[in-house]
C-alpha positions as CSV (number, residue, x, y, z in Angstrom):
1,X,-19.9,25.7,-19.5
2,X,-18.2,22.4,-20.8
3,X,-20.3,20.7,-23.5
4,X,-18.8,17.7,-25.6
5,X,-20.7,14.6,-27.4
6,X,-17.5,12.5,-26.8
7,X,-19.8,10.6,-23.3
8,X,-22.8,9.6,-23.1
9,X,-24.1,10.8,-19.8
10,X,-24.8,14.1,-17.8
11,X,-24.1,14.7,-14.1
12,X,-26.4,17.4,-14.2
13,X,-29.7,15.4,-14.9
14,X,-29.6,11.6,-13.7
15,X,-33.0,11.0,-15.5
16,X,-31.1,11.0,-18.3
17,X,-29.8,7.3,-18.4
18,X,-28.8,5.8,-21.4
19,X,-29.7,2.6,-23.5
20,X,-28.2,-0.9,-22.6
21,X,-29.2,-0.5,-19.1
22,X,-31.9,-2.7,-17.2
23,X,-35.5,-1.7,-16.7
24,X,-35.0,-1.7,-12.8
25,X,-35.1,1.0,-10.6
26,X,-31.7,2.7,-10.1
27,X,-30.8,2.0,-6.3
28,X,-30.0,4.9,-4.0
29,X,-27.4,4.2,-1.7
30,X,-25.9,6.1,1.3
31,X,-23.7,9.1,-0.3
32,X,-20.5,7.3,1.1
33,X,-21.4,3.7,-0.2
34,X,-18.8,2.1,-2.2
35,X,-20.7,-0.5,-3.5
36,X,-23.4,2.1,-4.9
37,X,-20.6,4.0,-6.4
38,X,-19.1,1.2,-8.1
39,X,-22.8,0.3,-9.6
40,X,-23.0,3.4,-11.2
41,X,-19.8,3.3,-12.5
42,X,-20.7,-0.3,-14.2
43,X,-24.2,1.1,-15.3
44,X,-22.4,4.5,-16.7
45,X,-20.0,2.9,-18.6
46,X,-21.5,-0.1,-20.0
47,X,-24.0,2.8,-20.9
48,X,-21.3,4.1,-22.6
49,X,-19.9,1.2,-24.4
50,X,-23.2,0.7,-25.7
51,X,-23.8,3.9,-27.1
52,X,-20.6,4.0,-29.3
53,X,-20.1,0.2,-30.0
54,X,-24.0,-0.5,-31.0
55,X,-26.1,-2.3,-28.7
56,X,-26.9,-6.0,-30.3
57,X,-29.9,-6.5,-32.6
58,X,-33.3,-6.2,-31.0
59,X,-34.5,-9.6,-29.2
60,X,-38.1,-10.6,-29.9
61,X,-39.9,-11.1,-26.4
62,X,-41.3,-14.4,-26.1
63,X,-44.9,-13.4,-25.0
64,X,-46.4,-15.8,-22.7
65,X,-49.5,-15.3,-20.4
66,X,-48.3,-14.9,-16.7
67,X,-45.5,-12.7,-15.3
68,X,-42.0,-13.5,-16.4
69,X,-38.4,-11.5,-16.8
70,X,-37.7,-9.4,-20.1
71,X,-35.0,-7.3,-20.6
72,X,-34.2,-4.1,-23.5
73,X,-31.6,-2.5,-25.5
74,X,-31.8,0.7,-27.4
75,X,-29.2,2.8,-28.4
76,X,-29.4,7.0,-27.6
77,X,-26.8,9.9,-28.2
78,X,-26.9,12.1,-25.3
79,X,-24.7,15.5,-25.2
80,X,-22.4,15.4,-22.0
81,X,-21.8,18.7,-20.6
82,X,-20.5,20.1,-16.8
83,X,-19.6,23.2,-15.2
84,X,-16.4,23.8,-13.6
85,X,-14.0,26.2,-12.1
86,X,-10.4,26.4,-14.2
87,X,-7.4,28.0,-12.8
88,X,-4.4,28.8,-15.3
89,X,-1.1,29.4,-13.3
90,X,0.5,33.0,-13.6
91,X,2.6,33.5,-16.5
92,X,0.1,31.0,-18.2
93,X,1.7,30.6,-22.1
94,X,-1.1,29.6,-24.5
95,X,1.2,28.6,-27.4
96,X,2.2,25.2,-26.3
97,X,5.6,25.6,-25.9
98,X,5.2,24.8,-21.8
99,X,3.3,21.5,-21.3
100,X,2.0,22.5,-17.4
101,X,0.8,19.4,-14.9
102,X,-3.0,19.2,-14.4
103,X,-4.7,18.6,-10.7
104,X,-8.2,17.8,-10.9
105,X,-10.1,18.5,-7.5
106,X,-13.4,16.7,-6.7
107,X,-15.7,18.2,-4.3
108,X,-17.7,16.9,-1.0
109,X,-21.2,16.8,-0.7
110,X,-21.2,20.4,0.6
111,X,-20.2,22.0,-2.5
112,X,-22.5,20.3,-4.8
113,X,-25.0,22.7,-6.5
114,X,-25.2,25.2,-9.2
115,X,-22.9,28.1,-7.6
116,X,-19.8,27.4,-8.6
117,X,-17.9,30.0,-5.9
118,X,-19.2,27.0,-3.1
119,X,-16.2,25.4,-4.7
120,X,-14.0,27.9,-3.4
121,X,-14.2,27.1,0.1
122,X,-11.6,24.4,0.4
123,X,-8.9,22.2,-1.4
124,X,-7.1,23.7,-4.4
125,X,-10.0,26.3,-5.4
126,X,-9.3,27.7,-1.7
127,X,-5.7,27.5,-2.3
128,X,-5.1,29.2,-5.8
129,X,-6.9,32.4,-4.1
130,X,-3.5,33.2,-2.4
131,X,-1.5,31.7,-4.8
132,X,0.1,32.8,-7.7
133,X,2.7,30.5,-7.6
134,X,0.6,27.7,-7.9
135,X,2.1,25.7,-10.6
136,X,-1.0,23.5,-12.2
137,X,-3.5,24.0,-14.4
138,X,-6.4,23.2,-11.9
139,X,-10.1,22.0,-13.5
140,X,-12.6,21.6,-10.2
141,X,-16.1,19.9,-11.7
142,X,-18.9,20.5,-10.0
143,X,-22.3,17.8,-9.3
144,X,-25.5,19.0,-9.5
145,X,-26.3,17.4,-5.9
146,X,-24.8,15.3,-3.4
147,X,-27.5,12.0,-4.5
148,X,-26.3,12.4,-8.2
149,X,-22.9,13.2,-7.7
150,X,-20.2,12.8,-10.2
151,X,-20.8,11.3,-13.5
152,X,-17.7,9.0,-14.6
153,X,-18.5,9.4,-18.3
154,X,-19.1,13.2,-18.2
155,X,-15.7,12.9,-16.1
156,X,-13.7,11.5,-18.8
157,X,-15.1,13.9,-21.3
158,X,-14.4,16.7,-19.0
159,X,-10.8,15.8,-19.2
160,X,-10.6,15.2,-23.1
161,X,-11.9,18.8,-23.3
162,X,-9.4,20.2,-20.6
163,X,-6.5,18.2,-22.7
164,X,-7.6,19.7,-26.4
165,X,-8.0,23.1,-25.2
166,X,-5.2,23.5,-22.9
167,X,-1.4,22.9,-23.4
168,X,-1.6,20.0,-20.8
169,X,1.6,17.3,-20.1
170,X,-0.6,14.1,-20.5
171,X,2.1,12.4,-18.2
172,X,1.4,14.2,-15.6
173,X,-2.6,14.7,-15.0
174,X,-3.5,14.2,-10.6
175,X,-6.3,13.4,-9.3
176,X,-7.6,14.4,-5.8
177,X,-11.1,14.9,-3.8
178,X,-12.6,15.7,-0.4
179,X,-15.3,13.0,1.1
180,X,-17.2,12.4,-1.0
181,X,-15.1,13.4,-4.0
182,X,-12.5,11.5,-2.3
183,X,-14.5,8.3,-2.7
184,X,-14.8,9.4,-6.6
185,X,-10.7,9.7,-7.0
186,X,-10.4,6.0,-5.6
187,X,-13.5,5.2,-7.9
188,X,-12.5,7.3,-11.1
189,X,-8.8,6.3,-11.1
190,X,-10.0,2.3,-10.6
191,X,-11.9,2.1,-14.0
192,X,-9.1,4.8,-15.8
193,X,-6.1,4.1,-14.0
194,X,-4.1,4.9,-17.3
195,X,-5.5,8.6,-16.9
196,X,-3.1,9.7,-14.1
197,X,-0.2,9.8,-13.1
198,X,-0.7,9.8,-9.2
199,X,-4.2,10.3,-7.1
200,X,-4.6,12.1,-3.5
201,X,-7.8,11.1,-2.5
202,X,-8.9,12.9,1.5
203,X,-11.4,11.2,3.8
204,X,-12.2,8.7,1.3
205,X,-12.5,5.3,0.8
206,X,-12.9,2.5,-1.5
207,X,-13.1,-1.6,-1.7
208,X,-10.1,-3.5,-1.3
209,X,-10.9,-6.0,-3.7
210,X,-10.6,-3.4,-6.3
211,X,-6.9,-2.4,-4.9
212,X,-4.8,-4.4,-7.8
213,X,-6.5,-1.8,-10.3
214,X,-3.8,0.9,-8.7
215,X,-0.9,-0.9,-8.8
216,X,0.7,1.0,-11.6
217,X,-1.2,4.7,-9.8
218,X,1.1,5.9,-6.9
219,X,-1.7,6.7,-4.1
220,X,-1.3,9.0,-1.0
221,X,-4.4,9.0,1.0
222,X,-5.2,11.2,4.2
223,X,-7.7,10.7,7.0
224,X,-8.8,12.0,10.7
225,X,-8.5,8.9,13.1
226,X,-11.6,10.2,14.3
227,X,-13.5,10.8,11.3
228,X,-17.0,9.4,12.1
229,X,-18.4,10.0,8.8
230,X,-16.1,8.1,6.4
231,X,-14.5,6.1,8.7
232,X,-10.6,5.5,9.2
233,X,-10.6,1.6,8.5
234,X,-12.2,1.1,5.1
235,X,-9.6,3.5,3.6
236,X,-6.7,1.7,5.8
237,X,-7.6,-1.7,4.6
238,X,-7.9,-0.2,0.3
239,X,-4.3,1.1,1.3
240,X,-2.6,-2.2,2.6
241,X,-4.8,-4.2,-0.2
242,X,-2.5,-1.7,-2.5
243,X,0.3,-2.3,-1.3
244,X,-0.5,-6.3,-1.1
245,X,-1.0,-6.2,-4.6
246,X,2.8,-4.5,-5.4
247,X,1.1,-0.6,-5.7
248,X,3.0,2.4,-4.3
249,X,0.8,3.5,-1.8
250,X,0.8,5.2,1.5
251,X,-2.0,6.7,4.1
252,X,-1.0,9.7,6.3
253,X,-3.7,9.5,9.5
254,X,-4.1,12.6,11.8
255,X,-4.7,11.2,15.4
256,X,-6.9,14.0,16.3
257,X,-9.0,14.8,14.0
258,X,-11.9,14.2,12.7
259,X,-13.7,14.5,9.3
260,X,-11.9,17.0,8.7
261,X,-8.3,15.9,6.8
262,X,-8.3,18.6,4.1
263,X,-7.4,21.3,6.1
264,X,-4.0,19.8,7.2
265,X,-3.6,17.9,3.6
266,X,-3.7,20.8,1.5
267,X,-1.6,22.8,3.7
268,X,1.1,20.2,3.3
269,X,3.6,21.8,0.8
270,X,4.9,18.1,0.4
271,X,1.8,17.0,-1.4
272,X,2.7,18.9,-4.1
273,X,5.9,18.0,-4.5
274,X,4.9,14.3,-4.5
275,X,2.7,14.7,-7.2
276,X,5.0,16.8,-8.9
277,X,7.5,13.8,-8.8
278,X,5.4,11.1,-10.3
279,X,4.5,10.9,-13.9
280,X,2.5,8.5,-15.8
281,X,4.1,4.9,-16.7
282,X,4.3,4.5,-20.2
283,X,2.0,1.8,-21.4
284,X,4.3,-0.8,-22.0
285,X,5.1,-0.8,-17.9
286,X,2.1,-1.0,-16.5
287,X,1.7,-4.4,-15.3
C-alpha cells in the first residue's frame, strides 16, 4: 500500500472529490472518451491547485426569490493512497550508487479491481515473470474500476513516492499503458510532460489539439488496424498532430490485428531499447 498526503485525491473512492469543484454532477463518459478523460484531469487538478494554494475567500450568495446559478469553494485535505505492483531488477543495489530507469505500466479496463495478480496477465507485469534481465524498476498502479479509472493526482504522488524511496534516474522515468491505460499515458504525459522522458502508449488514443503539449516527450504508439474498440484513426491523427507541431513521434500499426497490440508491442525487444535511448530534456530545452 502507497499512502502519501502530497495529492489531493484517491483513485480508489471517486466520491471523494475535493473542494474548488462545481456543484454539478460529475459526467460519466464512455471508458474510451477523451474528452471525459481530459474533464477529469481539469476537475482533479484544479482540485488540486486548490487544495494547496487556498481556495479564494468565501463569496456571500446574493439570495433572491426564484431559481438562479450559485457556485462554492471550500478547501479539504484528503490522504492519496494506491496499490501497485513494484518490480526491482536482479542485482537491485539499495545504496544509491546505481540510478536504474523507471517504466511505469498502466493497465486496461480488464485488470482494474482490488487483486493486484490481474495485473500480471500482460505488459511489463507479464514480462518481468521470465525476466531477470529486465533492466527497470517497474511500478504498475492499479484502479479500483474501469468507470473510476486512474486518478492523475494520486498518479503524480504515486511517482514522488516511487522517486524518494527508490534510487531512481529522474532523467529517465517511461510511461506506457494498454487501452484504456493507453489513453491515460497520452493523457498523464499531456498535463506532466516534464515527468518523462519518453511515453509508449498501446491501443490508445488522445485529442490532437492537445498534441503541441509532447513536443519535447518522444512518443511511440502501437495499434491493430483492426482494432474496433479504440479505433486506428484517433490515435493516427494525435501522432501526425505531434509531429505537426515539431514532436518526435511515430506510430507502428499492425495490419492484422485487432485490439489486441500489446502482445506484439511488448514482445518487441526494440521498445526497450528506444526508451532506453531517450532521456529527459533538461528544462532549459524544452520549448
Amino acid at each position: 500500500m502507497l499512502a502519501s498526503r502530497r495529492q489531493v485525491n484517491v483513485f480508489s473512492q471517486s466520491s471523494q472529490h475535493l473542494s474548488c469543484v462545481s456543484n454539478s454532477p460529475r459526467a460519466r463518459g464512455k471508458i474510451f472518451d477523451p474528452k471525459h478523460v481530459k474533464a477529469t484531469l481539469f476537475v482533479t487538478l484544479f482540485a488540486s491547485f486548490s487544495v494547496f494554494a487556498g481556495c479564494a475567500a468565501r463569496k456571500t450568495w446574493v439570495l433572491a426569490p426564484g431559481q438562479h446559478p450559485q457556485s462554492f469553494q471550500r478547501t479539504m485535505t484528503v490522504e492519496a493512497k494506491g496499490r501497485l505492483l513494484l518490480y526491482l531488477p536482479a542485482g537491485f543495489d539499495r545504496s544509491g550508487a546505481t540510478r536504474y530507469p523507471l517504466l511505469i505500466f498502466l493497465h486496461g479496463s480488464g485488470e482494474a479491481g482490488e487483486d493486484l495478480e490481474r495485473l500480471k496477465v500482460l505488459g511489463p507485469p507479464k514480462i518481468v515473470a521470465s525476466r531477470a534481465d529486465f533492466p527497470f524498476i517497474v511500478a504498475s498502479p492499479q484502479a479500483r474500476n474501469s468507470i473510476e479509472r486512474f486518478d492523475p493526482a494520486v498518479l503524480n504522488a504515486m511517482l514522488d513516492e516511487l522517486l524518494e524511496q527508490l534510487p531512481i534516474d529522474t532523467d529517465r522515468v517511461y510511461l506506457t499503458g494498454v487501452s484504456m491505460g493507453g489513453m491515460w499515458t497520452y493523457a498523464w504525459a499531456s498535463q506532466r510532460p516534464d515527468r518523462f522522458a519518453a511515453i509508449a502508449p498501446v491501443c490508445g488514443t488522445w485529442d490532437p489539439a492537445d498534441a503541441c503539449r509532447f513536443k519535447d516527450v518522444p512518443v511511440w504508439s502501437f495499434h491493430g488496424a483492426k482494432d474496433d474498440v479504440v479505433p486506428l484513426g484517433g490515435d493516427q491523427a494525435t501522432i501526425q498532430a505531434i509531429k505537426a507541431c515539431g514532436g518526435d513521434a511515430r506510430l507502428t500499426v499492425y495490419p492484422d490485428t485487432g485490439h489486441d497490440a500489446w502482445t506484439a508491442a511488448y514482445a518487441d525487444p526494440q521498445l526497450f531499447t528506444w526508451l532506453l535511448q531517450q532521456r529527459r530534456k533538461p528544462a532549459a530545452a524544452r520549448k
